[in-house]
PAPA-769667 format. One line per field, with one value per residue (C-alpha): residue number from 1; x, y, z. Coordinates in Angstrom, 2 decimals, decimal comma. Layout:
BEGIN
i <- NUM / ...
xx <- X / ...
yy <- Y / ...
zz <- Z / ...
# end
This chain:
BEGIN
i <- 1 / 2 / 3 / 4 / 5 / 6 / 7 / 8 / 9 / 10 / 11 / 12 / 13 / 14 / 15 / 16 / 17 / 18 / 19 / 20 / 21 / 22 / 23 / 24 / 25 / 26 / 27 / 28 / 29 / 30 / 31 / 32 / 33 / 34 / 35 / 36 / 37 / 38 / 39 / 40 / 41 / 42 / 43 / 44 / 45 / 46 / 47 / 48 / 49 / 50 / 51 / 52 / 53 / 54 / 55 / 56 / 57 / 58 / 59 / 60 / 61 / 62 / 63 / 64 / 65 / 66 / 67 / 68 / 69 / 70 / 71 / 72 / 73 / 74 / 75 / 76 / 77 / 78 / 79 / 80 / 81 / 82 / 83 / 84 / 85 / 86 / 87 / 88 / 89 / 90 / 91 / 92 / 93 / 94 / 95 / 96 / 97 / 98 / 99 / 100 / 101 / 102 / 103 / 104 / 105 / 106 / 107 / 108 / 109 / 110 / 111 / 112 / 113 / 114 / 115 / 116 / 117 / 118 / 119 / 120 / 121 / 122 / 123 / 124 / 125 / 126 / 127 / 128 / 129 / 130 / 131 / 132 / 133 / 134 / 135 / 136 / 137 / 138 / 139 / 140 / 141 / 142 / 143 / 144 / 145 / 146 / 147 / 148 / 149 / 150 / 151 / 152 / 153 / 154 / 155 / 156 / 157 / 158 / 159 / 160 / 161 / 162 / 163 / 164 / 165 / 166 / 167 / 168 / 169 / 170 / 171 / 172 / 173 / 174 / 175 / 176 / 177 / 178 / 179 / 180 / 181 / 182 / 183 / 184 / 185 / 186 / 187 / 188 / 189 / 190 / 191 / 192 / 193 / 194 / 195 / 196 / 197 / 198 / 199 / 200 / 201 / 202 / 203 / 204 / 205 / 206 / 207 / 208 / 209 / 210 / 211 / 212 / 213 / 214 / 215 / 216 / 217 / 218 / 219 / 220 / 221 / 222 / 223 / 224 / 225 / 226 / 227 / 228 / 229 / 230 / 231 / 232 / 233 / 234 / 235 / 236 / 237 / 238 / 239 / 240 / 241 / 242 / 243 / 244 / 245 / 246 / 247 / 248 / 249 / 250 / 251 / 252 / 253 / 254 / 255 / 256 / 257 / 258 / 259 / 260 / 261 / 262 / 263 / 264 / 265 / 266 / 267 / 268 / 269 / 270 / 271 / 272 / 273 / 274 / 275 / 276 / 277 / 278 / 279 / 280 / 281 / 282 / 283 / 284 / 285 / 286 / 287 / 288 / 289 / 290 / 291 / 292 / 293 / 294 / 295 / 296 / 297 / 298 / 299 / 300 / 301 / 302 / 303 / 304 / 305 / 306 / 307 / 308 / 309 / 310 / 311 / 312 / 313 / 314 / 315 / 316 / 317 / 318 / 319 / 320 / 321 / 322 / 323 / 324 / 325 / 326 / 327 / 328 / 329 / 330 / 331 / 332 / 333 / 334 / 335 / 336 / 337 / 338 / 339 / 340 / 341 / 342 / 343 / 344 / 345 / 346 / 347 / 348 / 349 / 350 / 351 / 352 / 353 / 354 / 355 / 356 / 357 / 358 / 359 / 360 / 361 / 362 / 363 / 364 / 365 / 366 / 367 / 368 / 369 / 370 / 371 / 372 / 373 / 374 / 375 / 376 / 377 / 378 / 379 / 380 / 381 / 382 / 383 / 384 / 385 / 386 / 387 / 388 / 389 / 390 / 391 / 392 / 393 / 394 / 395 / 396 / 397 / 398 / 399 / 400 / 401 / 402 / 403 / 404 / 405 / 406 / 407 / 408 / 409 / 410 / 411 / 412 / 413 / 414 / 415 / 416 / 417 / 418 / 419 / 420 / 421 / 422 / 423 / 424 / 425 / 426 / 427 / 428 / 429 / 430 / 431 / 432 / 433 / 434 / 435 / 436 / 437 / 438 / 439 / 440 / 441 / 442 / 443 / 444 / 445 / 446 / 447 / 448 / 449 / 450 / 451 / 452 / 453 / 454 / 455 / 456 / 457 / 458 / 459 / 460 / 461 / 462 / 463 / 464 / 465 / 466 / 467 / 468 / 469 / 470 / 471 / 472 / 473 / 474 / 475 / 476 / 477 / 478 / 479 / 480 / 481 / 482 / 483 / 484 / 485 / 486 / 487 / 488 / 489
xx <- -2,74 / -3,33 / -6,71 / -4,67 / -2,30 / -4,83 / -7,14 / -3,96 / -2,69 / -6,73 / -6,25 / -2,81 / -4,43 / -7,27 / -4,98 / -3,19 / -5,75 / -7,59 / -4,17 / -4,64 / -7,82 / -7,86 / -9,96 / -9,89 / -7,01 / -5,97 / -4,15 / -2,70 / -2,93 / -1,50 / -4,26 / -7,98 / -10,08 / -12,30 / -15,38 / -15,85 / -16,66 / -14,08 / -16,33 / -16,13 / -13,01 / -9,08 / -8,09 / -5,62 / -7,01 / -10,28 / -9,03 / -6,72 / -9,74 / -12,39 / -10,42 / -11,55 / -12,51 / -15,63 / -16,32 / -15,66 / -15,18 / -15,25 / -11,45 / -9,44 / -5,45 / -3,26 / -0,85 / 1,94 / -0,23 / -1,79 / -5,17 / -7,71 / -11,47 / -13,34 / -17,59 / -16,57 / -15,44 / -14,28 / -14,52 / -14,55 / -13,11 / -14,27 / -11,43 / -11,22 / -11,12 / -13,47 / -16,12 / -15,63 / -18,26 / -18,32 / -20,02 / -20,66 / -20,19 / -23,41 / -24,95 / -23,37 / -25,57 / -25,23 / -24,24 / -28,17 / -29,62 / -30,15 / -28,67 / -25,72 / -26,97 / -25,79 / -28,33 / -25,46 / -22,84 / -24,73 / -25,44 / -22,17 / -20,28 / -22,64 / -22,99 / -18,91 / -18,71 / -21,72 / -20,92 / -21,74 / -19,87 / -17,58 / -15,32 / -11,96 / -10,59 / -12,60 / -10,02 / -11,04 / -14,25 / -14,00 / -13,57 / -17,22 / -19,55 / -22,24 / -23,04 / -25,81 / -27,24 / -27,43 / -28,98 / -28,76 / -25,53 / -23,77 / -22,68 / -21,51 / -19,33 / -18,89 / -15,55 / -14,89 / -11,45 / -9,41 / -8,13 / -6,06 / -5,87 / -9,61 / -9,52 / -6,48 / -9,19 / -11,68 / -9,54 / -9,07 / -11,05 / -12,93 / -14,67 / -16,13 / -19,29 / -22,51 / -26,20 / -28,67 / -30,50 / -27,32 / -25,16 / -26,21 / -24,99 / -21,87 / -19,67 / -20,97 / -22,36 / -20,63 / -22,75 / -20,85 / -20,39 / -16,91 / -16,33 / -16,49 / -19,18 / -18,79 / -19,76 / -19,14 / -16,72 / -15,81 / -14,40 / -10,69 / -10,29 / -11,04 / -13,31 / -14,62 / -15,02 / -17,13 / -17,36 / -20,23 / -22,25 / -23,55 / -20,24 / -21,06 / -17,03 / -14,18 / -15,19 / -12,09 / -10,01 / -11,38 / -14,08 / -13,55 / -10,76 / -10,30 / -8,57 / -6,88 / -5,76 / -2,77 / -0,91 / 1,99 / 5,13 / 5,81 / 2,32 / 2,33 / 5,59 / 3,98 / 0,95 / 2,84 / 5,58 / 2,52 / -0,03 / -2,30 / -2,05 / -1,54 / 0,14 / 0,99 / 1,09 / 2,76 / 4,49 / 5,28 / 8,98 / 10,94 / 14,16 / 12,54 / 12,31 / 15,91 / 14,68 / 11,50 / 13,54 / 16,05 / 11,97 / 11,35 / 7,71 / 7,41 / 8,12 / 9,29 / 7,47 / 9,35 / 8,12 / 7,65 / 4,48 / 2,86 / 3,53 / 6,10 / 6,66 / 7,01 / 7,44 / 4,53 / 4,47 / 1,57 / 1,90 / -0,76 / 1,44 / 4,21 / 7,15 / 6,59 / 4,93 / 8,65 / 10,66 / 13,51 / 12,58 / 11,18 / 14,72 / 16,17 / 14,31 / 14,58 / 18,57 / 18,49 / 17,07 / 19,58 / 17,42 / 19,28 / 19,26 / 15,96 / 15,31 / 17,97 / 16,76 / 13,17 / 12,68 / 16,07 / 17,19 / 13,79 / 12,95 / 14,46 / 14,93 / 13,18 / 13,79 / 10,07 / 6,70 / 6,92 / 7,67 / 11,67 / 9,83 / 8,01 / 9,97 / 8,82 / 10,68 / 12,99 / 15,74 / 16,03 / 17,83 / 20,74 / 18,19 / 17,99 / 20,89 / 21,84 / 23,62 / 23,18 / 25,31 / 22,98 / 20,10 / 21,00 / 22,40 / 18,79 / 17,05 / 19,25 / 18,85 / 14,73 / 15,18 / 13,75 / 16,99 / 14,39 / 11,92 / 10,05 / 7,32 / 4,80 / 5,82 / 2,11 / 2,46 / 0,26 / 0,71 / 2,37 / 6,57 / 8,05 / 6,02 / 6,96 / 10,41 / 10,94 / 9,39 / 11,95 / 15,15 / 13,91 / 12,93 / 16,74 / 17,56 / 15,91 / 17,22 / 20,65 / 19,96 / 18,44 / 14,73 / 12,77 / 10,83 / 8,03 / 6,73 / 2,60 / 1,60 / -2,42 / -3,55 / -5,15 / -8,49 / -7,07 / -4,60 / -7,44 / -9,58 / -6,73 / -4,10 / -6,10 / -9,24 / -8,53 / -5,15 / -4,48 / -0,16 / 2,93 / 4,94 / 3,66 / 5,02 / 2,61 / 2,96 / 0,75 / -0,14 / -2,43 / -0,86 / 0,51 / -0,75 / 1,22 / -1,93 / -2,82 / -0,11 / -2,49 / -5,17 / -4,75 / -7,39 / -5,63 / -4,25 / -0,93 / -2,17 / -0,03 / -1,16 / 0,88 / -1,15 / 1,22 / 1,64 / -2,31 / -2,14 / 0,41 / -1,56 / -4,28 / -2,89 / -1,56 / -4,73 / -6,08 / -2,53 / -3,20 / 0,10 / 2,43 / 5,44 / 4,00 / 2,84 / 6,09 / 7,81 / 4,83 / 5,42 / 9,05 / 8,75 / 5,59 / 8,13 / 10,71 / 8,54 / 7,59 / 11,39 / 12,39 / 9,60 / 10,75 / 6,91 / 7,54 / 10,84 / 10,84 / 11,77 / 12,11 / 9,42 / 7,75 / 8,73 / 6,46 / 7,82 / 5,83 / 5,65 / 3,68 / 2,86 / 4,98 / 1,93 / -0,29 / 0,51 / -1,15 / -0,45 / 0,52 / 4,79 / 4,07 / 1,21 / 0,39 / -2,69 / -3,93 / -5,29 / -4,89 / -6,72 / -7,43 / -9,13 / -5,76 / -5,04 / -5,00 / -2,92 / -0,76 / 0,56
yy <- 17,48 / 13,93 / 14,35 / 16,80 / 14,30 / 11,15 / 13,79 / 14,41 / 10,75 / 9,71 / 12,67 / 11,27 / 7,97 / 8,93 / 11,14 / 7,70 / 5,85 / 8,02 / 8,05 / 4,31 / 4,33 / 6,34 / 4,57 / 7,29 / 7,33 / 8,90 / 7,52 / 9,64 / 8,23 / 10,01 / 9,49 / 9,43 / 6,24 / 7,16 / 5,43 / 2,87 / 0,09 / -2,76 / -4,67 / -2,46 / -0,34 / -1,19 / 1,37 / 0,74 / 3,24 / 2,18 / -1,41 / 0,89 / 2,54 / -0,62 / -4,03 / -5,89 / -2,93 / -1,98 / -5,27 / -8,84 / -11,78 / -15,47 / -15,63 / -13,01 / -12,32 / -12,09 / -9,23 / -11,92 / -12,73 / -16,50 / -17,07 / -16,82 / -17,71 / -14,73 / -14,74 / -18,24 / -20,49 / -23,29 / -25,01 / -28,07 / -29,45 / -32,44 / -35,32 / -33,87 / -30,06 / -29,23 / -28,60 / -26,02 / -26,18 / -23,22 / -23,20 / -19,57 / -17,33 / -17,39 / -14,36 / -12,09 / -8,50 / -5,79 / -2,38 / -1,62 / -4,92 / -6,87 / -10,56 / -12,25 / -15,18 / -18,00 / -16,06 / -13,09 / -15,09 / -16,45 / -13,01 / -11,56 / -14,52 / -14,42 / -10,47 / -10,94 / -13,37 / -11,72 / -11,05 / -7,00 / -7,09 / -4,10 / -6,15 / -5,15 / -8,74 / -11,14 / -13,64 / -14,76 / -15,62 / -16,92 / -20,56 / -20,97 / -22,81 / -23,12 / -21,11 / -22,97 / -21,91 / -25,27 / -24,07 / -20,28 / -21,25 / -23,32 / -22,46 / -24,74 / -23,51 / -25,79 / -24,91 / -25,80 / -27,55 / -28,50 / -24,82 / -24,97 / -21,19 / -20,63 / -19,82 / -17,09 / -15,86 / -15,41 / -12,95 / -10,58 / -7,30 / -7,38 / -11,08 / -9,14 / -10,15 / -7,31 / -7,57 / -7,50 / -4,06 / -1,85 / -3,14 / -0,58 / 2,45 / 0,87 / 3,11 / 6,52 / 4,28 / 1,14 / -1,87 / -3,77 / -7,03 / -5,36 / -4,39 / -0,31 / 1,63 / 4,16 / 7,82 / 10,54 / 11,08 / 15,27 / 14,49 / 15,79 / 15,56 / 12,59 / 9,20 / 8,67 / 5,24 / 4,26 / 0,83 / -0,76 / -2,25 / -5,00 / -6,52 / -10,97 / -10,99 / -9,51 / -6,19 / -3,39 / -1,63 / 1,62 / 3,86 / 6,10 / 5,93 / 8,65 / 9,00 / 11,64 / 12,45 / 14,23 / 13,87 / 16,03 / 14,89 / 17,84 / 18,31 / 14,29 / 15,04 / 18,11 / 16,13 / 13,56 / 15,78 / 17,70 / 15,30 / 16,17 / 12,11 / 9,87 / 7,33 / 7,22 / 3,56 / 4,30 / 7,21 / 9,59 / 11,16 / 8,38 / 10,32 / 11,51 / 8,28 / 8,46 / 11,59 / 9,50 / 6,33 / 8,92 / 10,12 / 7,75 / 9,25 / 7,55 / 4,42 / 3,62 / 0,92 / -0,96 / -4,02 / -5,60 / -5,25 / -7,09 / -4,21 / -4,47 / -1,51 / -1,06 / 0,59 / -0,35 / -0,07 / 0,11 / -3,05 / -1,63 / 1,48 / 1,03 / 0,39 / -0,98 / -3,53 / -4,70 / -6,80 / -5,04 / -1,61 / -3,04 / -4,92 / -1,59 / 0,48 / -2,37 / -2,16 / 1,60 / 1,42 / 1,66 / 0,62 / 0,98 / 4,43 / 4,86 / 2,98 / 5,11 / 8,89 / 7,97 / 5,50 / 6,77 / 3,57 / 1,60 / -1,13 / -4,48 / -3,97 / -6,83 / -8,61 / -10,00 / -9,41 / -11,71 / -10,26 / -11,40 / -12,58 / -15,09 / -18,71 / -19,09 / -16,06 / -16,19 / -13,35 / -12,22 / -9,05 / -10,01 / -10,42 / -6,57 / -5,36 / -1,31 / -1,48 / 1,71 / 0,59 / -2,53 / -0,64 / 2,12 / -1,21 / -2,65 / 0,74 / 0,44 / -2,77 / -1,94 / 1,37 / 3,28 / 5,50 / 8,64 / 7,22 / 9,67 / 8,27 / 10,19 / 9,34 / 9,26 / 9,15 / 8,94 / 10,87 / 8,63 / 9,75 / 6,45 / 7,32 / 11,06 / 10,98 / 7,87 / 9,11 / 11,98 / 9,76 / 6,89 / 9,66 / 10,63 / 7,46 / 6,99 / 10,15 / 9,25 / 6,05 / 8,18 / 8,28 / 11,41 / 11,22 / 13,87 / 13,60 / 14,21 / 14,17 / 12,77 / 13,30 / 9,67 / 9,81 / 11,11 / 8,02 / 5,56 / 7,59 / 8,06 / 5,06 / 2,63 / 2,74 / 4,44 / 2,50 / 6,40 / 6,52 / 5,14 / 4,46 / 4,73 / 4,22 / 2,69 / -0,59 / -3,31 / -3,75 / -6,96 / -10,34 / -13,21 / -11,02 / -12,27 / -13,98 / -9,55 / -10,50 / -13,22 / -10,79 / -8,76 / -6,43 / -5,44 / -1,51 / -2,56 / -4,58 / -7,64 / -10,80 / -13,98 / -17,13 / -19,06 / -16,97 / -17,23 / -21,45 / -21,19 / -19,47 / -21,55 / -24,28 / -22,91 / -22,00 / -25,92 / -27,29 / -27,67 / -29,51 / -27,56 / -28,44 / -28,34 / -24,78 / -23,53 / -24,83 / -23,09 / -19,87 / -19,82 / -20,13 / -17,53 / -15,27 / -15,83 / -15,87 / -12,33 / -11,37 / -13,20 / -11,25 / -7,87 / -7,18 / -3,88 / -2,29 / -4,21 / -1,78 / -2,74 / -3,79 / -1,63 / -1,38 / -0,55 / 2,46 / 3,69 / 6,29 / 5,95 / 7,45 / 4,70 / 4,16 / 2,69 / -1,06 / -3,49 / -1,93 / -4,34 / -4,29 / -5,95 / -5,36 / -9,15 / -6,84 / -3,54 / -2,76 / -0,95 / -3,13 / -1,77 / -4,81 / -5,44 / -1,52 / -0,52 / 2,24 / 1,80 / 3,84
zz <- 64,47 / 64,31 / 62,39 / 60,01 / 59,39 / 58,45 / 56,60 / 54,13 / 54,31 / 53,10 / 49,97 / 49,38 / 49,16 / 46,82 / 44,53 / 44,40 / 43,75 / 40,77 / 39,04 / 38,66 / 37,89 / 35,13 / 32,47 / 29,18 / 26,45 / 23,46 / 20,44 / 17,61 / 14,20 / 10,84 / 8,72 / 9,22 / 8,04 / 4,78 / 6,53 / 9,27 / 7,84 / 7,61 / 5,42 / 2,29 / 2,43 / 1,70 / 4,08 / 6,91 / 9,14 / 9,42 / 11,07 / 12,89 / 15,39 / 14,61 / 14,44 / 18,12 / 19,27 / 17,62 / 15,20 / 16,18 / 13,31 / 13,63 / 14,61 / 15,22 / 15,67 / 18,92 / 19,73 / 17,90 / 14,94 / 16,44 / 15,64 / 18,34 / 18,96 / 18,69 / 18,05 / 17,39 / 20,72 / 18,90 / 15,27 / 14,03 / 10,47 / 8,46 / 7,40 / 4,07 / 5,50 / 3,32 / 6,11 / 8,97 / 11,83 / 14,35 / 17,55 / 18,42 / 21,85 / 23,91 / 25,00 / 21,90 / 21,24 / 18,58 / 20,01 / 18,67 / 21,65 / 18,54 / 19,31 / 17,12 / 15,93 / 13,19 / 10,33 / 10,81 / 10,25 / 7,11 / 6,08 / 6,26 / 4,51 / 1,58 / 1,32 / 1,63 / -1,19 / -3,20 / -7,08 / -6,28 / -3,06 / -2,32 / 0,22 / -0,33 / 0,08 / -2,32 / -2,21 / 1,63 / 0,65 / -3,11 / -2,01 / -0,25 / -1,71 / 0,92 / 4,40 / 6,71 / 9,89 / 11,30 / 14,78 / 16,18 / 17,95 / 15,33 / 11,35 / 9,05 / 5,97 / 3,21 / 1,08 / -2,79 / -1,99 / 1,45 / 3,10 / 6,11 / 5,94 / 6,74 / 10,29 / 9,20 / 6,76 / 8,95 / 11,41 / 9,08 / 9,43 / 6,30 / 7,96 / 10,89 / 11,71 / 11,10 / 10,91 / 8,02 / 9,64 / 10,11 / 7,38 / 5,35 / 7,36 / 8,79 / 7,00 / 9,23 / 12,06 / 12,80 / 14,37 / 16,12 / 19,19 / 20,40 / 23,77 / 22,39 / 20,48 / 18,77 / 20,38 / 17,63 / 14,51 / 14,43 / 10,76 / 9,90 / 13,85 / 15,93 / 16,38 / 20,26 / 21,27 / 24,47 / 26,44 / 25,31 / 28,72 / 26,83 / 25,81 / 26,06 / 26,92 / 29,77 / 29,94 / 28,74 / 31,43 / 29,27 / 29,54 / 26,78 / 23,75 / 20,97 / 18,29 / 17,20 / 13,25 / 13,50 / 9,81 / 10,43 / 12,41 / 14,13 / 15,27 / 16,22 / 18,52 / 20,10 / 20,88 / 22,54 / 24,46 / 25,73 / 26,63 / 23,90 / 23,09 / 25,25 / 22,86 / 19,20 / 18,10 / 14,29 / 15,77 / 12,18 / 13,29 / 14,24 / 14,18 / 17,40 / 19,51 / 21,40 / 22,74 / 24,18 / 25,20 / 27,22 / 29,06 / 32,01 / 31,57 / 28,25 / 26,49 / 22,96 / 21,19 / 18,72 / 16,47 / 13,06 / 10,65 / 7,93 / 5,80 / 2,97 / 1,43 / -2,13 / -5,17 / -7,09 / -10,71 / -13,01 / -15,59 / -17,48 / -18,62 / -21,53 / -21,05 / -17,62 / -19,05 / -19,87 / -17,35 / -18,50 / -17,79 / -14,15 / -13,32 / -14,46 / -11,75 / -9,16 / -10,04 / -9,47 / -6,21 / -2,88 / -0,03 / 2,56 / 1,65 / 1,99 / 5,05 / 7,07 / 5,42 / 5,30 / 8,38 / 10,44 / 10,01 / 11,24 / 8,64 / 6,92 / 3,22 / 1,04 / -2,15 / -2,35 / -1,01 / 2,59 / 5,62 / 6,68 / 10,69 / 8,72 / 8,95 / 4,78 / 4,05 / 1,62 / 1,22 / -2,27 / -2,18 / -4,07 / -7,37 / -7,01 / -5,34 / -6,08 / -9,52 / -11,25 / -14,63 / -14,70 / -14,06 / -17,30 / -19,63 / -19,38 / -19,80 / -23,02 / -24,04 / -23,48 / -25,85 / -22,43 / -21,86 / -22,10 / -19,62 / -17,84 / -15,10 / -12,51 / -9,12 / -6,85 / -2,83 / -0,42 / 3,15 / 5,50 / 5,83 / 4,54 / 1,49 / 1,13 / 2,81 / 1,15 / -2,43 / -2,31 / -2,08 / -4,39 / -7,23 / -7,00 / -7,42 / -10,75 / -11,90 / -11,39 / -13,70 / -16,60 / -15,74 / -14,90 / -12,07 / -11,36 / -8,21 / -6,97 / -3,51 / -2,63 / 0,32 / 1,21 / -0,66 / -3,77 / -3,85 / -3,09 / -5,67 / -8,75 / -8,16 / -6,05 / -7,96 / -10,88 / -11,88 / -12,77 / -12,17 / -13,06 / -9,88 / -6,35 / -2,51 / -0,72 / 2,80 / 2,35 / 5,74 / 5,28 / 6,76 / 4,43 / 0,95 / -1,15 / -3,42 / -4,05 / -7,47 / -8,47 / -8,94 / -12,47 / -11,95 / -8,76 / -9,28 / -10,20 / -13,27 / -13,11 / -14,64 / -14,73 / -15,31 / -13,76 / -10,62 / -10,32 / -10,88 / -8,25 / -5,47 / -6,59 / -5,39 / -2,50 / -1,48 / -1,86 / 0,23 / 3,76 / 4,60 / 5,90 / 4,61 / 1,21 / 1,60 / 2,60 / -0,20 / -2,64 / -0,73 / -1,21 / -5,19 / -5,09 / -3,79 / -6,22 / -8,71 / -8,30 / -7,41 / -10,91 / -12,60 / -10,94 / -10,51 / -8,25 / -6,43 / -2,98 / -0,58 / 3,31 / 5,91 / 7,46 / 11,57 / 14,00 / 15,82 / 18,30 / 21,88 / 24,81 / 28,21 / 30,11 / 32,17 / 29,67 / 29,45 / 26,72 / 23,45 / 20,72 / 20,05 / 17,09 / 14,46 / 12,40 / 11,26 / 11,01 / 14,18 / 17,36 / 19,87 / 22,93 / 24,62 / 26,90 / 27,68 / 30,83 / 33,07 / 35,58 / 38,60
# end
């Protein structure tokens, strides 16, 4: 009897102990990344699965947006910050067994910065002049003009660092120095990350991660109710999430994001080439409306493009507060009382859910909205790329973007010389004080100039197995890092 009893005390004990150990996870995402490469594609999903995980930069960001060493252990900047040293991680492989050396760095920062580059973020790189391998653990960047914002640059995900060799097929078969690597891509299903054995760093908690594309709410809540995902980071149906936060056997995750989401109009289209017409649409909009049918109530409407947890934001919702009878005296005024406008949205909810409610909005002003729905490559292909729409939903998930107005080949078309002189000189201001006082009239410049219908910021809602511990509350980028997961009992 007494054997009996220690033989089912020792399988007691090793049940116990394999439910902590278990080292694989699954994480549900709405939409699935175009390609894999962070280096040549605008798409939020793709940092989503590779961002620490797969690709390493210079710097990267924390779980509360500070700005880490990364490949990088430490930097140095000259007097006149014009100079950035960094003295590299020892011991750093590819996920091929080629070594990460300073030539990589080189590489990447002057394929980034190349006139033909496809990097969707020019701007990080447009103020090098000069990339030097000064010894295979040190590189020296030399910038045009003072940038206290460099290190921030160099975390985003479009600054990872990849190889001359594998750069080439990065989009089907990422190359990374992460702590995962990649182990197959079923398209229109899932991406399976392993632990890469090589890793120079602290090795993950995880074994195995996949992610799962699961674009429909219903299906996402299914999935997570059944176990079919084991969290779901930007969790689709938040309407849902008292029923999880009443589960002790989950846990609701809720947080800011970078993303502001907006109602981008096309400047290069007549008559929203107007201010008046874009005030008039601005005045039509009722946010708060949206937030609570679209978002059930998750998000912080917006009056610019800055994200309200930043200390330089500026609120500047009273320039374009709901006022319907403003909103049809400009449309007047602009001889656009007939105004009819194509309405293109991407997948995500707070874009179609959202789209819905803001196009009766505009109807109720005097403006005909027809509505499209893209699934995610047609957006990227016809209002991204091909500047192909009038109006469009869409969160800028990037951190401190802002400068995207400064760009008038950007797909919204706006050009305001003296927006661009201002971020120009933002970008050359590396005292603080002085850059929060350029950032507060770069946001109302763009709030005076009614530049697109500033909606609310995006939060991050999330559900979890209440086991898993690590996951990021709050998303300053793009990313779902797993370097810090682990379960629990």
């Amino acid at each position: 009897m007494q054997t009996l009893r220690l033989a089912a005390a020792s399988l007691a004990l090793a049940a116990s102990s394999a439910m902590a150990q278990q080292t694989d996870i699954s994480v549900g995402m709405v939409l699935e990344p175009p390609n894999l490469d962070p280096t040549s594609g605008a798409a939020a999903a793709i940092d989503e699965v590779v961002y620490a995980n797969v690709f390493e930069g210079l710097t990267r960001f924390g779980s509360d947006g500070e700005i880490l060493p990364a490949l990088a252990k430490s930097w140095d900047v000259s007097e006149g910050g014009t100079v950035y040293t960094f003295h590299l991680q020892e011991g750093v492989v590819f996920h091929d067994g080629t070594d990460m050396t300073a030539e990589d760095v080189v590489f990447t920062l002057d394929r980034a910065r190349a006139e033909d580059s496809s990097n969707a973020q020019p701007q990080l790189f447009a103020g090098i002049e000069t990339v030097e391998a000064v010894d295979p653990a040190t590189v020296r960047v030399t910038l045009s003009q003072a940038d206290g914002a460099f290190p921030f640059k160099m975390a985003w995900g479009d600054a990872v660092i990849v190889a001359p060799e594998s750069a080439g097929t990065l989009a089907s078969a990422p190359v990374g120095t992460g702590p995962f690597e990649l182990d197959e891509w079923t398209q229109g299903d899932r991406v399976v990350l392993k632990a890469f054995a090589d890793y120079w760093g602290e090795a993950p908690a995880l074994d195995e991660a996949t992610f799962r594309f699961i674009p429909d709410s219903n299906a996402a809540l299914a999935a997570m109710l059944s176990g079919g995902v084991d969290a779901f980071p930007i969790f689709p149906a938040p309407e849902t999430l008292l029923q999880f936060e009443a589960n002790p056997q989950f846990e609701a995750i809720i947080g800011s994001t970078e993303g502001e989401t907006i109602l981008a109009m096309n400047h290069r289209n007549p008559p929203l080439d107007d201010p008046r017409v874009r005030e008039a649409i601005a005045h039509a909009i009722d946010r708060q409306e949206i937030v609570d049918g679209a978002m059930s109530g998750f998000g912080i409407p917006i009056g610019t493009h800055f994200a309200p947890h930043n200390p330089d934001y500026v609120d500047l919702t009273d320039l374009s507060a709901h006022d319907p009878e403003r909103a049809r005296a400009l449309l007047a005024e602009a001889g656009a009382e007939d105004l009819s406008l194509r309405l293109m949205l991407p997948p995500p909810g707070y874009a179609r859910r959202g789209g819905e409610i803001l196009a009766s909005q505009l109807r109720d002003v005097g403006i005909e909205t027809r509505i499209t729905n893209l699934e995610w490559a047609q957006w990227l292909e016809q209002v991204f790329n091909g500047h192909d729409f009038d109006l469009t939903i869409v969160s800028h998930t990037e951190p401190m973007d802002i400068d995207i107005y400064a760009r008038p080949d950007y797909y919204f078309g706006y050009d305001n010389p003296d927006f661009q002189a201002l971020i120009e000189e933002l970008e050359g201001t590396s005292d603080a004080e002085a850059r929060s006082g350029l950032l507060a009239e770069a946001q109302r410049m763009i709030a005076e100039d009614y530049v697109a219908g500033f909606l609310f910021q995006l939060s991050k809602t999330g559900v979890a197995n209440a086991r898993i511990e690590g996951l990021w509350e709050n998303a300053p980028t793009q990313a779902n890092d797993l370097t810090g997961v682990r379960w629990t009992e």
